[in-house]
C-alpha positions in Angstrom: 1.4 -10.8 15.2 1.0 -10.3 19.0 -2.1 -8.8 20.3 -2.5 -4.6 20.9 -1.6 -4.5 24.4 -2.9 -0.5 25.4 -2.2 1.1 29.1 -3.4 4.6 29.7 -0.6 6.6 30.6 -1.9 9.7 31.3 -5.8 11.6 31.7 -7.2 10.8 28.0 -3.6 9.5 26.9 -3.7 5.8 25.8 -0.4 3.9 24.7 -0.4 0.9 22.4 1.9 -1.9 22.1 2.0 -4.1 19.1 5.2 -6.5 19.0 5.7 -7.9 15.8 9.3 -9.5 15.3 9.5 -10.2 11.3 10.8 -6.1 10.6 13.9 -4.9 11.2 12.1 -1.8 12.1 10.1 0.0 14.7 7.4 2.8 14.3 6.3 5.4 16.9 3.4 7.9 16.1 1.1 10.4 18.5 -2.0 11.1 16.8 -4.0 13.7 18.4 -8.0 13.7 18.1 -9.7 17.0 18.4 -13.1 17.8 16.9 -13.6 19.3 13.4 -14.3 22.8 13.2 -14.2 25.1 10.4 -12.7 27.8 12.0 -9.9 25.9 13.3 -8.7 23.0 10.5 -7.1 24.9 8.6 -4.7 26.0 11.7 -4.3 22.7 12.7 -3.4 21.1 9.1 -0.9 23.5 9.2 0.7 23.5 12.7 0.8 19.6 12.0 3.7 19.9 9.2 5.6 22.8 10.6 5.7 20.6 13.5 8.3 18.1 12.6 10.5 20.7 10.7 12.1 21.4 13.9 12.2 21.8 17.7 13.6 24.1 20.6 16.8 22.1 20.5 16.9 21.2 17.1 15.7 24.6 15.8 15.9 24.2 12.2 15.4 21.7 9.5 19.1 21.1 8.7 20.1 20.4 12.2 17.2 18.2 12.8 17.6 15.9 9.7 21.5 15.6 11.1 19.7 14.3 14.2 18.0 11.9 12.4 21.0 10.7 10.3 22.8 9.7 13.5 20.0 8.1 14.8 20.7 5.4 12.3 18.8 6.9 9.6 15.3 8.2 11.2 12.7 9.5 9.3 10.0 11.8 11.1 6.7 12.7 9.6 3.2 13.7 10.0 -0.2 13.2 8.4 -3.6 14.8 9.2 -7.5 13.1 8.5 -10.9 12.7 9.5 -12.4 10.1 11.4 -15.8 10.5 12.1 -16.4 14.3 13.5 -12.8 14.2 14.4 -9.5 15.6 12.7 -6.7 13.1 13.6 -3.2 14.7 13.9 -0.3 12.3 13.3 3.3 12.9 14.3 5.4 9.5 13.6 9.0 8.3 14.1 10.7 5.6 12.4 14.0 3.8 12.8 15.7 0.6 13.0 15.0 -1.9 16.3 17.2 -2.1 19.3 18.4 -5.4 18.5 19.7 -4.2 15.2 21.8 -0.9 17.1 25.1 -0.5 17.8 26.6 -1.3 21.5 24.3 -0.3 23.9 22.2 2.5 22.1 18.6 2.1 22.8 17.0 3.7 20.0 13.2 2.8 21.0 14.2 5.1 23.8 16.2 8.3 21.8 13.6 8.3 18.4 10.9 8.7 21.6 12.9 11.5 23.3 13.0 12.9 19.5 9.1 12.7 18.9 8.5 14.1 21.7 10.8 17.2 21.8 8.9 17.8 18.7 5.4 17.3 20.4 6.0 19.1 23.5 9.1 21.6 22.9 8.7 23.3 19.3 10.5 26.1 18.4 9.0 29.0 19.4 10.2 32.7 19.2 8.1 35.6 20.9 4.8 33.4 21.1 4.5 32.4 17.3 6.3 29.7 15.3 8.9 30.9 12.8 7.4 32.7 10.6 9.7 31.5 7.6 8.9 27.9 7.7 5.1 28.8 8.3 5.2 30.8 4.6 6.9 27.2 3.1 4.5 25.2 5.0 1.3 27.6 3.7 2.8 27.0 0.0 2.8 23.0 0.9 -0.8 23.1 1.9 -1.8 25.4 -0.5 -0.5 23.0 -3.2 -2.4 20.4 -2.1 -5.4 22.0 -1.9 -4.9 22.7 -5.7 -4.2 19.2 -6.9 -7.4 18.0 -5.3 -9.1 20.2 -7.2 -7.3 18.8 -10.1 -7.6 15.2 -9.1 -11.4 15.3 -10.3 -12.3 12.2 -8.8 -11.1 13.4 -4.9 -12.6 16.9 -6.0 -16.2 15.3 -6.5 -16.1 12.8 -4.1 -15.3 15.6 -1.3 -17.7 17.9 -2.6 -20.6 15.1 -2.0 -19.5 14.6 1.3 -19.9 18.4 2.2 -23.3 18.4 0.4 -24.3 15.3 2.3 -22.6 16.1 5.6 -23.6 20.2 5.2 -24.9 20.6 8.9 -22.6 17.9 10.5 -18.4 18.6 11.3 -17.9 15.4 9.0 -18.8 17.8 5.6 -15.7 20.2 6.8 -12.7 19.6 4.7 -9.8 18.6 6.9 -7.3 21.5 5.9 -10.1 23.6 6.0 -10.3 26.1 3.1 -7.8 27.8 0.7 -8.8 31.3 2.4 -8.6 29.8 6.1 -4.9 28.9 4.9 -3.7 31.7 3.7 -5.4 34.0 6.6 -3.7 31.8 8.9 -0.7 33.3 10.9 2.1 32.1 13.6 0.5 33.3 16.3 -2.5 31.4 15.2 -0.1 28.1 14.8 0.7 28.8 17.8 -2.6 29.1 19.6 -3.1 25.5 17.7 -0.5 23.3 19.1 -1.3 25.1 22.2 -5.2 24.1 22.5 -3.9 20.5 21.3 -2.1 19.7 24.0 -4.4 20.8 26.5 -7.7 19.4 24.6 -6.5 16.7 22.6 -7.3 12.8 22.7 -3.8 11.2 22.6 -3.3 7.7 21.3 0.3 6.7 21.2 1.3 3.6 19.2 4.6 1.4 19.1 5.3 -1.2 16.7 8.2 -3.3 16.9 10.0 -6.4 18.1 11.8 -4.5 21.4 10.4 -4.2 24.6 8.1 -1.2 24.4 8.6 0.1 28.0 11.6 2.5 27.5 9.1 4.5 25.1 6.2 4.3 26.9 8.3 5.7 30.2 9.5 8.7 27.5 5.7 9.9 26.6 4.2 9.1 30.4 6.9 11.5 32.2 6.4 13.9 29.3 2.4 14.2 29.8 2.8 14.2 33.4 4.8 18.1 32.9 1.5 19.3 31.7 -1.7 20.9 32.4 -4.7 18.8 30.1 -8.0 19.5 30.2 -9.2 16.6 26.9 -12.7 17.2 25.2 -15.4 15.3 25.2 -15.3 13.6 21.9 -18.3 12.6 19.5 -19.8 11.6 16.1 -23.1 12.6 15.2 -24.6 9.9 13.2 -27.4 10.6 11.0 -29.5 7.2 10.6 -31.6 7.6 7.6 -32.1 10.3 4.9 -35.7 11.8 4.5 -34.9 13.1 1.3 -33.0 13.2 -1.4 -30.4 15.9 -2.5 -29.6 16.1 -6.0 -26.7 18.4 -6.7 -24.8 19.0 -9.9 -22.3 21.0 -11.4 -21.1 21.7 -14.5 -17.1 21.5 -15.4 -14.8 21.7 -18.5 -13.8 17.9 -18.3 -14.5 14.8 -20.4 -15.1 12.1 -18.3 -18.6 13.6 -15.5 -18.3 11.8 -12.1 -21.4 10.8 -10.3 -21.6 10.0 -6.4 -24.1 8.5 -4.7 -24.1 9.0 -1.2 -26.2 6.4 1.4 -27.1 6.9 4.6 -26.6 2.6 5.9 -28.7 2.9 9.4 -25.5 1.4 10.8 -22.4 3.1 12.6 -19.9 2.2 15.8 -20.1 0.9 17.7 -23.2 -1.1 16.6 -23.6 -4.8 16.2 -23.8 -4.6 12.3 -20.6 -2.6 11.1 -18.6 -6.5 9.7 -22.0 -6.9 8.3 -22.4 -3.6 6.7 -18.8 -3.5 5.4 -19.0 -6.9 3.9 -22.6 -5.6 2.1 -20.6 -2.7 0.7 -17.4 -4.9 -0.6 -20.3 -7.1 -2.1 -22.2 -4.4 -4.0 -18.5 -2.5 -5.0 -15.8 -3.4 -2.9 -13.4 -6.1 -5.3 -13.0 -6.7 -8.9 -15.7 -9.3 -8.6 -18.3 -7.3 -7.0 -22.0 -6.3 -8.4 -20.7 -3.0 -9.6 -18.0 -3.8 -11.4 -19.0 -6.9 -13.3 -22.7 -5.4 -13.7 -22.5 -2.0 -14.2 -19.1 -1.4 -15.7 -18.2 -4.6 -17.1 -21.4 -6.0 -18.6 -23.6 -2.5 -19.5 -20.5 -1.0 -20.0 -22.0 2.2 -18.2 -18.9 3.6 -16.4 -15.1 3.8 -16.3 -14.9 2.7 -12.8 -17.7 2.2 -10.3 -16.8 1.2 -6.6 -18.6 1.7 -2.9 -16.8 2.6 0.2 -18.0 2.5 3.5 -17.4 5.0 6.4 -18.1 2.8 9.4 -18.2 5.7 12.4 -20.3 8.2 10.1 -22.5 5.3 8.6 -22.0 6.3 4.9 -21.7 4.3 1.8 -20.6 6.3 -1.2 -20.9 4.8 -4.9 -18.6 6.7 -6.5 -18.5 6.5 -10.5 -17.2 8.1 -13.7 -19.5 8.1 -16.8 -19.9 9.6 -19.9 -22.1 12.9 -19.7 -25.0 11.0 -22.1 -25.0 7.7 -19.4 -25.1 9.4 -16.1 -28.8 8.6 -15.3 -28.7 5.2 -16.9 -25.9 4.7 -14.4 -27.2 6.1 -11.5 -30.5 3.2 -12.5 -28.3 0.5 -13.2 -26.6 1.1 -9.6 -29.6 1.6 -7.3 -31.0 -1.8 -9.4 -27.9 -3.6 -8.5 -28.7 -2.9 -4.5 -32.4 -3.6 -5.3 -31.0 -6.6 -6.3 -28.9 -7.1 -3.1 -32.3 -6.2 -0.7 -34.5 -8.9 -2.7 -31.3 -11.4 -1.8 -29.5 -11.8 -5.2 -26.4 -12.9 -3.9 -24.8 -16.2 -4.8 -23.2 -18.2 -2.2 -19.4 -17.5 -4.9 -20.4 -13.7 -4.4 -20.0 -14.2 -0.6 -17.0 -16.1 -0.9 -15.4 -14.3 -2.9 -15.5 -11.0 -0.9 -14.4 -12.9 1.9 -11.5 -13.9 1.1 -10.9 -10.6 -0.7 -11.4 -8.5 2.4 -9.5 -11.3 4.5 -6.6 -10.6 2.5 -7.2 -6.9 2.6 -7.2 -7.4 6.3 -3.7 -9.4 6.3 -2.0 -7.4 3.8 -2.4 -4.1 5.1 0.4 -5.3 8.0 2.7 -5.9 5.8 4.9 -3.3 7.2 5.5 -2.0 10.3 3.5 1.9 9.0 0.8 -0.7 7.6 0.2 -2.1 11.4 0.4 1.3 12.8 -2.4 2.8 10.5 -4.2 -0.8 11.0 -4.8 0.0 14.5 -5.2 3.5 14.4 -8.0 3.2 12.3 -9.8 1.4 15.1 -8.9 4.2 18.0 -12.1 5.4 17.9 -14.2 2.4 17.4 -15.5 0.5 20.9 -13.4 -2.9 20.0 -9.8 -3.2 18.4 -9.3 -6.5 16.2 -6.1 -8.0 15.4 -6.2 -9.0 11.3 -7.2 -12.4 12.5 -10.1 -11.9 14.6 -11.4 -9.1 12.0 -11.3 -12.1 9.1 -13.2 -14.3 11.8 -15.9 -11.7 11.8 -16.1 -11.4 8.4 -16.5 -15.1 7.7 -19.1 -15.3 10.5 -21.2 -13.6 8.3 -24.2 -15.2 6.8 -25.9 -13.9 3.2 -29.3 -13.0 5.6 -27.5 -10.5 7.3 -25.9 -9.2 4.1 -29.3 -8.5 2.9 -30.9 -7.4 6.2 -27.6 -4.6 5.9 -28.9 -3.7 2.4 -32.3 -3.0 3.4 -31.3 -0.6 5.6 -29.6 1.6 3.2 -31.6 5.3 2.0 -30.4 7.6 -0.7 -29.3 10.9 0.4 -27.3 12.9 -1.5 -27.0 12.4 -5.5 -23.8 14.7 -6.9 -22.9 15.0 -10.3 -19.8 16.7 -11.6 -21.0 16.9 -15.0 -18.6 17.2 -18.4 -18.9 19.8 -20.9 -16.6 18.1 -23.4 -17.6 15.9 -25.9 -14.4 13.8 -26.7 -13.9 10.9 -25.5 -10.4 10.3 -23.2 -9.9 7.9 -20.5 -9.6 10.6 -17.9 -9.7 9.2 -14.2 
């Protein structure tokens, strides 16, 4: 896989070139970084899917997906999440290359025309989108909303990070709130894709095997039409946690969940994020990590228990799922397995192991042209993009010293509990 090659384009616009010949497929997204804020997630989750149901001159769904047909079967999408204080807003166009068209159709160039009549040239009817496709749009959102809350796992796990992240835009859901979504109206939606195109961070990224310059000529004459005044952008990042919040509440389910939430000292663009994500795969990360073969394998504490690490925050969460009688004997357990890891219990086949685990994690996740896209999106933020390759040389430059000097760093914030009030047992998840 070539190199990102990125060129800003236009004040706070970056685009990114990835050539990658092995897919007979090319992917062009826009994601558009504006900071978190309460009172205007929910807006923005919103204008983000009524945003690629249509456009000024392809003014309803119907027409558009007819569009998309003759452009060899396109599909258009868009996605919405947090990274760090920021809300990302994605808007992504996919298709087949240019070698693969018909004559001389140059389809890098039309699906970028496309994306961006949907960026820059909505429809828009007496200042407000249509007011129809905002009520299906509402339900959409709405809907997810409610299987979160169903999904217990998500529900707990996001209910930790608002207790732990209460006074930072990082504890902010990412659609907002179920009340924010229903209050929201077109004009609001409006008002939304407005203040993004003025505000916004832009990062444009192509992935594909044909020569990347008829898009980036689309977006860089389409920026230049408009007035941009981009935010200054920023992650508060809270080293270490003076004390400790214990939170807990009570729910009709069988199976409680229990997250532990760290503060690791560690954050980007510092020297020690490869170092702290290889200490978190090594305490939770794999099948063959601490947590799994300790606590849920051999004492047989939990249904699952796994660590994650939120590099530009500098969070760990343990996240588990116990029976209501084991949760403290869990929550022991786990804080002795990183004991463990500070006093340097870790075997040299520990260290391997997660190595090459994460090195494949690293490859694997390009197996497809969306895969490379949300690859390198992930790192639009961070101070240094790595290819897969020179992330794996990283990892394996790693000693077991600064594994452990990572694990010292770590302090308990936030303990949250979602605790079952049934007794039978069922493998609930």
């Amino acid at each position: 896989m070539s190199q990102l090659i990125r060129k800003q384009i236009a004040d706070s616009v970056s685009f990114n070139a990835i050539k990658v010949s092995r897919f007979k497929t090319m992917r062009i997204s826009a994601t558009a970084f504006l900071p978190l804020d309460k009172a205007t997630a929910a807006n923005n989750a919103l204008m983000s899917f009524l945003m690629t149901r249509s456009c000024e001159k392809y003014p309803d769904f119907t027409v558009l997906s007819r569009k998309l047909s003759s452009l060899y079967g396109a599909s258009l999408s868009s996605g919405f999440r947090k990274m760090g204080d920021m809300l990302a807003l994605t808007f992504s166009i996919s298709g087949i290359d240019d070698r693969y068209a018909l004559g001389d159709d140059v389809i890098s160039k039309e699906l970028s025309d496309l994306l961006c009549d949907v960026l820059f040239d909505p429809y828009i009817k007496d200042g407000a989108f249509d007011p129809v496709e905002c009520e299906q749009e509402r339900r959409q959102l709405i809907d997810m909303i409610d299987s979160e809350f169903n999904e217990k796992r998500v529900y707990a796990s996001n209910k930790a990070i608002s207790a732990m992240c209460e006074n930072e835009a990082y504890g902010i859901n990412r659609y907002g709130d179920r009340e924010s979504v229903l209050k929201a109206t077109p004009q609001d939606l409006y008002k939304a894709w407005q203040d993004m195109l003025k505000n916004a961070r832009f990062e444009i990224i192509f992935v594909g095997d044909c020569d990347s310059s008829n898009a980036c000529d689309v977006f860089k004459k389409r920026f230049s039409q408009i007035e941009r005044t981009p935010l200054k952008l920023k992650t508060e990042v809270v080293r270490t946690a003076d004390e400790v919040k214990t939170i807990n509440e009570d729910m009709e389910l069988s199976q409680s969940k229990m997250i532990l939430g760290f503060r690791t000292a560690v954050a980007e663009p510092d020297d020690d994020v490869f170092a702290t994500r290889l200490m978190c795969a090594v305490l939770g990360g794999t099948a063959h990590s601490k947590l799994f073969c300790n606590v849920r394998e051999k004492l047989s504490l939990c249904y699952y228990c796994s660590s994650s690490y939120i590099r530009q925050k500098g969070i760990m969460l343990v996240e588990s799922g116990v029976e209501r009688d084991n949760i403290e004997k869990a929550k022991n357990a786990i804080l002795a397995e990183i004991e463990a890891m500070q006093n340097g219990d870790i075997t040299d086949e520990e260290l391997e192991a997660t190595k090459l685990s994460m090195s494949n994690a690293f490859y694997s996740s390009c197996d497809t042209v969306g895969g490379i896209s949300s690859y390198y999106l992930a790192q639009m933020l961070d101070s240094t993009v790595y290819t897969p390759a020179q992330a794996v040389e990283k990892i394996n430059s790693i000693t077991k010293e600064d594994v452990v000097r990572c694990a010292k760093k770590l302090t308990l914030d936030t303990v949250f509990t979602l605790t079952g009030t049934q007794t039978q047992d069922t493998q609930e998840v």
